[in-house]
C-alpha positions in Angstrom: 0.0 0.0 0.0 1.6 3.1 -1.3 1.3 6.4 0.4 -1.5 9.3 -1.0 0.1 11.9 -3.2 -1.4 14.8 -1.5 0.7 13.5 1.5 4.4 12.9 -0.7 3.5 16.8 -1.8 3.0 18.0 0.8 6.2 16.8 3.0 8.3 18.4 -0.5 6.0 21.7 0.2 7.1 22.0 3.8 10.8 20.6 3.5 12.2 24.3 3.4 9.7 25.5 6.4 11.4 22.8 8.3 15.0 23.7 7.4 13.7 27.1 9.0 12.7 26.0 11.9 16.0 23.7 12.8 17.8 27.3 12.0 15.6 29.2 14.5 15.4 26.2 17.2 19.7 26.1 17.3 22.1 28.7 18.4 25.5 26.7 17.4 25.8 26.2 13.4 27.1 22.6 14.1 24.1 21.3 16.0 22.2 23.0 13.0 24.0 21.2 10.7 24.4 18.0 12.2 19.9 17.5 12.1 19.7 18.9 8.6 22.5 16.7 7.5 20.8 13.3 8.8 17.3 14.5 8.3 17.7 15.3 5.0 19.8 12.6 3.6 23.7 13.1 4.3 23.9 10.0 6.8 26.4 9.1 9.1 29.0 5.8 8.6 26.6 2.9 9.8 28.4 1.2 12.4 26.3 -2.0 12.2 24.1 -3.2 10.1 21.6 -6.3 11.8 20.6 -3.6 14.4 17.4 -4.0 16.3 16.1 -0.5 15.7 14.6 2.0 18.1 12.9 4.7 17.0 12.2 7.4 20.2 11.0 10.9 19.2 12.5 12.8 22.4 13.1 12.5 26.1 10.3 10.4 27.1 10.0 7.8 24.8 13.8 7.4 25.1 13.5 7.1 29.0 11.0 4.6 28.2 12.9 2.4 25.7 15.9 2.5 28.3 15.5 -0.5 29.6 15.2 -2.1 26.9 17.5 -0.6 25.1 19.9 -1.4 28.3 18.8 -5.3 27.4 19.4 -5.9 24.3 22.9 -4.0 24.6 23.9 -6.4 27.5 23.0 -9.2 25.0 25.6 -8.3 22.7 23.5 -7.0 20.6 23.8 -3.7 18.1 21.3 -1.2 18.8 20.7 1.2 16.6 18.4 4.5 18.1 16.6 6.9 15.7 15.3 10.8 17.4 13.3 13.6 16.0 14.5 15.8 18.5 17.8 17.0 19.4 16.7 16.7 24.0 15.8 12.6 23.0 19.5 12.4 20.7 21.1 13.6 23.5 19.7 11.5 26.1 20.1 8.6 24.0 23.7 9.4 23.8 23.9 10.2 27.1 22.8 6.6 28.3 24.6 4.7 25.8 27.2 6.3 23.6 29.9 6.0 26.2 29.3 2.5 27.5 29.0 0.7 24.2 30.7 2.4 22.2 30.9 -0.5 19.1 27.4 -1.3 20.0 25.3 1.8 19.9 24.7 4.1 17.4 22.0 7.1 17.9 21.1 9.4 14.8 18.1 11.5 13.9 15.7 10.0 11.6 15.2 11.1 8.4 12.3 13.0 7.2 9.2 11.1 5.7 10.0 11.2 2.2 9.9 7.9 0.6 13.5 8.1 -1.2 15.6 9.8 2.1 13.5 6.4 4.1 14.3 3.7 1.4 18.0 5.1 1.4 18.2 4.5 5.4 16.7 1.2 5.7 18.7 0.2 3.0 21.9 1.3 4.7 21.4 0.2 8.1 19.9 -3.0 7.3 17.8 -2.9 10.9 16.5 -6.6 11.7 13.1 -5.1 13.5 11.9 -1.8 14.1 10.0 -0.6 17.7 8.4 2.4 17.5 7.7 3.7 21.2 4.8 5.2 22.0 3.1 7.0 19.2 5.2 8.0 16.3 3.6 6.6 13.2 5.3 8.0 9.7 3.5 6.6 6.5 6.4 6.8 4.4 8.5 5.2 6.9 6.3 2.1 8.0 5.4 1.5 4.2 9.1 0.8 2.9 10.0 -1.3 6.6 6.7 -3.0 5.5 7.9 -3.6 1.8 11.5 -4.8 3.0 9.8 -7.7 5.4 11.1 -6.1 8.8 8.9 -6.6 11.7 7.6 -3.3 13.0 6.2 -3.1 16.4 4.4 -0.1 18.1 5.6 -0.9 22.2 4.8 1.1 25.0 1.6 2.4 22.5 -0.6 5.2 24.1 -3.0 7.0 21.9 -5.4 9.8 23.5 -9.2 10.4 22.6 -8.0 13.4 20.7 -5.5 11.6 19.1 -7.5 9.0 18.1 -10.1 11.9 16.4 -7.3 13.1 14.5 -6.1 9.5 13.3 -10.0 9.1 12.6 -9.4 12.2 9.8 -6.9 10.6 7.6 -8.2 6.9 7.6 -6.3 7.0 3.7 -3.3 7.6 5.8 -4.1 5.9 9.2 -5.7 2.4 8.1 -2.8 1.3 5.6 -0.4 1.9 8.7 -2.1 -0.2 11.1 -2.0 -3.1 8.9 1.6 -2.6 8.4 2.3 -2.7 11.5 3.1 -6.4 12.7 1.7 -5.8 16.7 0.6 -2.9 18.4 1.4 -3.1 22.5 -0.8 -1.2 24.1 -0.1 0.5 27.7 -3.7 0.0 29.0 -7.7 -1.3 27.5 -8.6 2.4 26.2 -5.4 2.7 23.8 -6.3 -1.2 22.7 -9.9 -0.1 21.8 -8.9 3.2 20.0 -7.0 1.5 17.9 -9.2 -1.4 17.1 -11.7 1.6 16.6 -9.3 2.8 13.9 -8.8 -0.9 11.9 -6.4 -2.5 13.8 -7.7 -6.0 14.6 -7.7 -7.4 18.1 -5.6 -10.5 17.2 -2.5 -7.9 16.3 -2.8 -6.4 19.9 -2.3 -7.0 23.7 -2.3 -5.0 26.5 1.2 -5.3 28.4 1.2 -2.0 30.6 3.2 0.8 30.7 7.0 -0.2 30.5 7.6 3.6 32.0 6.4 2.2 36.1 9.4 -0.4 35.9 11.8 2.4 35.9 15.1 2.6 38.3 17.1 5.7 39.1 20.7 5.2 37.9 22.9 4.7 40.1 25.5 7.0 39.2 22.7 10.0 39.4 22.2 9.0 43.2 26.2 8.8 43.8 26.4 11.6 42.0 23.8 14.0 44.0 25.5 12.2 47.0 28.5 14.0 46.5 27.1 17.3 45.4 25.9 17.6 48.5 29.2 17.5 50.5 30.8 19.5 48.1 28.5 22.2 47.7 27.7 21.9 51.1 23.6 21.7 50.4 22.7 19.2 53.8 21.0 22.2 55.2 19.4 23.5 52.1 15.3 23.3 51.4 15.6 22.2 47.3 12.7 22.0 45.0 13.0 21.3 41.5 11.1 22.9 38.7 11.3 20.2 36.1 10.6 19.7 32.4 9.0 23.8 32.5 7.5 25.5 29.4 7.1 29.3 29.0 6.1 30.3 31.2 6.0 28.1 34.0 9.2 28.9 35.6 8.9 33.1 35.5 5.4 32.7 37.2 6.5 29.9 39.6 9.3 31.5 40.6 7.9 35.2 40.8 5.2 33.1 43.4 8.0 31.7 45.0 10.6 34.9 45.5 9.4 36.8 49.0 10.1 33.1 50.1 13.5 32.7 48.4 14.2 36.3 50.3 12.7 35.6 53.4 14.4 31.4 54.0 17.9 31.8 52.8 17.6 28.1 52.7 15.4 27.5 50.1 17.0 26.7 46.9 15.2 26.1 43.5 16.6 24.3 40.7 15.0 25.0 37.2 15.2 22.8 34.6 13.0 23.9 31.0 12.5 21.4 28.8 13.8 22.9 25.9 17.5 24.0 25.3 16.8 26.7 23.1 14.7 28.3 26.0 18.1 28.2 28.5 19.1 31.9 27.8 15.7 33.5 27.9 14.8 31.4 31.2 18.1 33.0 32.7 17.1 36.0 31.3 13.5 36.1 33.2 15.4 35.2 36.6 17.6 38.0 36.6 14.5 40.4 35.7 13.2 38.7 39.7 16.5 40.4 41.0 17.4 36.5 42.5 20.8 35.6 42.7 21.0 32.9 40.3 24.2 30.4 38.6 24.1 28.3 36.2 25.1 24.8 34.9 26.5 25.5 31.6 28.9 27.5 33.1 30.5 25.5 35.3 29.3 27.2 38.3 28.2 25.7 41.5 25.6 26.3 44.0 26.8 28.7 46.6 25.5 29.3 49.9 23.5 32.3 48.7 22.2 30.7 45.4 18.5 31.0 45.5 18.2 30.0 41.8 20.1 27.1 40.2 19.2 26.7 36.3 20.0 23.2 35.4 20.9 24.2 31.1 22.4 20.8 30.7 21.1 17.8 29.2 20.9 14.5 30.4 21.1 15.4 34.1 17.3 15.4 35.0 18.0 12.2 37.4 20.4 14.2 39.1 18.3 16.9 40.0 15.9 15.2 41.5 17.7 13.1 43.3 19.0 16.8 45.2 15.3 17.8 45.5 13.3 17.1 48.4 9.7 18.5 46.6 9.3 18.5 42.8 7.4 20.1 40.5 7.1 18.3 36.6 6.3 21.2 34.2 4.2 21.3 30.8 1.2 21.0 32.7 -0.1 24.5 33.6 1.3 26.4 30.0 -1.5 26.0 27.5 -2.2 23.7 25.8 0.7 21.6 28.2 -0.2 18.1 27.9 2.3 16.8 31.0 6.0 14.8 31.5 6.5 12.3 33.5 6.2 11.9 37.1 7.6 8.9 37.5 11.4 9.9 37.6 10.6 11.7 40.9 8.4 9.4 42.4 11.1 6.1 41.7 13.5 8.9 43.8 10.7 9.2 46.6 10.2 13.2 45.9 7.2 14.3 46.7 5.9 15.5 43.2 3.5 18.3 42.1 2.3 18.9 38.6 -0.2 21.2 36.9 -3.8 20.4 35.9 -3.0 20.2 32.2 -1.9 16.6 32.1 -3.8 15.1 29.3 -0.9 13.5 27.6 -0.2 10.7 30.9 -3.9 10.5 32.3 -3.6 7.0 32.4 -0.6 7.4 34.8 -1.8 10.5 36.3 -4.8 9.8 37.6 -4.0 6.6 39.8 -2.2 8.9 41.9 -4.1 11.4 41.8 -7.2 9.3 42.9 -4.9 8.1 46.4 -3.5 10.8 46.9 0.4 10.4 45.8 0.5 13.5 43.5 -0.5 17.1 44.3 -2.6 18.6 41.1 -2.6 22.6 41.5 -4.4 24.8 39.2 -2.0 27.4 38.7 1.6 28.9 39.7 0.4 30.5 42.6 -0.9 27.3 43.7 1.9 25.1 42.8 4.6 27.7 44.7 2.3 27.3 48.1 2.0 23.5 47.8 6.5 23.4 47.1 6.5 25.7 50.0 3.9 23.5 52.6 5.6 20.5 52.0 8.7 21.1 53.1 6.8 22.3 56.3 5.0 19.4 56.4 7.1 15.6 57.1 4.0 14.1 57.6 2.5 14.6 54.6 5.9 14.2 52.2 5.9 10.7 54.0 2.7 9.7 53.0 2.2 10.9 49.4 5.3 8.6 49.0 4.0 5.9 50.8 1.1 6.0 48.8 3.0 7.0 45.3 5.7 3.5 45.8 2.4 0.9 46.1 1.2 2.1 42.9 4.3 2.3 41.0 4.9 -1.2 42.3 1.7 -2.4 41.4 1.4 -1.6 38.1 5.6 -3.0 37.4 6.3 -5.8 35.1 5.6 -4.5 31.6 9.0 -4.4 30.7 9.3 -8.4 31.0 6.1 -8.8 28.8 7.8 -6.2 26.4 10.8 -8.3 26.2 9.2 -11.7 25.8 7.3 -9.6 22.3 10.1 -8.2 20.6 12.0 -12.1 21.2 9.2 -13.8 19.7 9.9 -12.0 16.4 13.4 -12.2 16.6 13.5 -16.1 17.1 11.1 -16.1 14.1 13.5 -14.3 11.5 
């Protein structure tokens, strides 16, 4: 099944809109080039070929594939991880590039257009494709399809409003679904949009969400153990502002200032989601008058920090495991749509998030309904809550209490997972 025209014209319509955007997204001319070089065709060396191939669009769905990623890597086996934005490529890097060198190989996928796709696949040679999550390309699952590599959709999620805009294009939607060898489906309501779609129910199961079995690194822990000593932090009150849009941080923190003022040992850590954000978020804490440092400098927390912007990438592990409270962004900006709470929660923080948090309901709202998570309704809210907790042991104790049985509960996906993607190996 080939894709529509109106589709293949439209992808050579907006090519030069996207070059644009890359341009305008990237201060450094080499991280420019580097996307438009492998997203429009000039591909790096393959260093494998007979890869099992993930393809993770950014931060999350990388965090999720990790430990499989992480299993497949202790096998022996080449890996070979695909990004659509420059936050997942670095995090994939981050995990991998160093400890497998020969093994691993992370590069951006290319655009959808059916020659730049048939020119990858051919190269790298992948023996499966997983897509994590969501990220369906027509071009892309078509020529996997026509080249007789199993394609799996793991970890699969799919909102009611994603589902209605799936239901638009059914030219587009239905021929994916039936290239697609199995869908995995995190939970019944993702199983039945999907069937809803065309996907039939033999081609399916529901496994869970591979994101609860989730384990802070080690390294991050050690790591935030020695920060401590070094920059001398035992006595300090730290909240993290995690994963913030615009603007999230400027209102949070203009909530949270007489505080910062008033309890020189508060501290608060920001970390936006987005690096091309890093300079303009500085820019909005100086504008507060707080004494702020920052990460990409090199520069440490000193006893009268009151603002600490994390502008690295790779390091959200780390920060958390500083904080005693956290607050997981993208959920009061507009539209928002949420990150995941579960980093802080395997770290037993105590974690806040906005109201906006359509895009992990199906996590969300667990522990929401017992209590683990604290859902405010705007920044004035969510500084209170940061602020109460740390006043309140009591409480801390219990919303973790509460948060650890459900994250238990709901573990073992990544097992069920691994026994899937085997199955079609063995069969090759």
């Amino acid at each position: 099944m080939t894709t529509p025209l109106w589709y293949n014209s439209l992808l050579t319509l907006i090519k030069p809109l996207y070059r644009l955007r890359v341009k305008q997204r990237f201060g450094h001319l080499d991280d420019y080039q580097q996307e438009v070089d492998e997203r429009f065709g000039n591909f790096q060396p393959v260093k494998n070929k007979n890869t099992i191939w993930f393809h993770a669009v950014s931060v999350g769905e990388t965090n999720a594939a990790q430990p499989l990623i992480e299993h497949y890597l202790k096998l022996g086996q080449a890996v070979l991880v695909t990004n659509t934005t420059r936050t997942g490529q670095a995090r994939a890097k981050s995990l991998f590039a160093e400890k497998y060198p020969t093994l691993f190989q992370a590069v951006y996928l290319p655009i959808d257009q059916k020659h730049l796709i048939e020119k990858f696949v051919v190269l790298n040679q992948p023996r499966i494709l997983l897509l994590m999550e969501t990220e369906l390309w027509p071009n892309l699952l078509s020529i996997v399809h026509q080249h007789h590599i199993p394609q799996l959709l793991l970890n699969a999620r799919l909102s009611e409003k994603s589902a209605k805009g799936y239901g638009k294009f059914q030219r587009l939607t239905f021929p994916m679904l039936q290239q697609l060898d199995w869908i995995a489906a995190q939970d019944q309501a993702t199983f039945d949009r999907f069937h809803h779609l065309g996907k039939s129910q033999s081609e399916m199961s529901v496994v869970g969400n591979v994101k609860f079995d989730i384990t802070a690194p080690k390294h991050f822990i050690q790591q935030a153990s020695q920060l401590r000593q070094e920059w001398q932090l035992q006595q300090r009150k730290i909240m993290v502002l995690a994963s913030t849009h615009a603007a999230e941080e400027q209102q949070i923190l203009a909530a949270l200032t007489s505080a910062l003022f008033k309890d020189k040992d508060l501290l608060c850590i920001v970390v936006p989601r987005h690096p091309e954000r890093f300079d303009a978020v500085f820019t909005e804490i100086e504008k507060l008058g707080l004494k702020a440092h920052r990460r990409s400098l090199g520069q440490t927390i000193e006893p009268d920090t009151q603002v600490y912007l994390a502008d690295s990438m790779g390091e959200l592990w780390l920060w958390y495991a500083l904080a005693q409270v956290a607050y997981v962004g993208g959920s009061l900006n507009e539209p928002g749509g949420g990150h995941n709470i579960l980093e802080p929660i395997a770290l037993n923080v105590p974690t806040i998030l906005g109201k906006n948090y359509f895009n992990f309901q199906h996590i969300i709202d667990e522990f929401v309904e017992h209590d683990a998570v604290k859902v405010v309704q705007n920044t004035d809210e969510a500084a209170q809550i940061l602020l109460d907790l740390f006043d309140n042991q009591a409480q801390r104790d219990q919303m973790n209490q509460q948060a650890q049985q459900i994250l238990q509960a709901n573990q073992g996906a990544l097992a069920q997972h691994i026994a899937l993607i085997d199955r079609y190996l063995v069969a090759q």
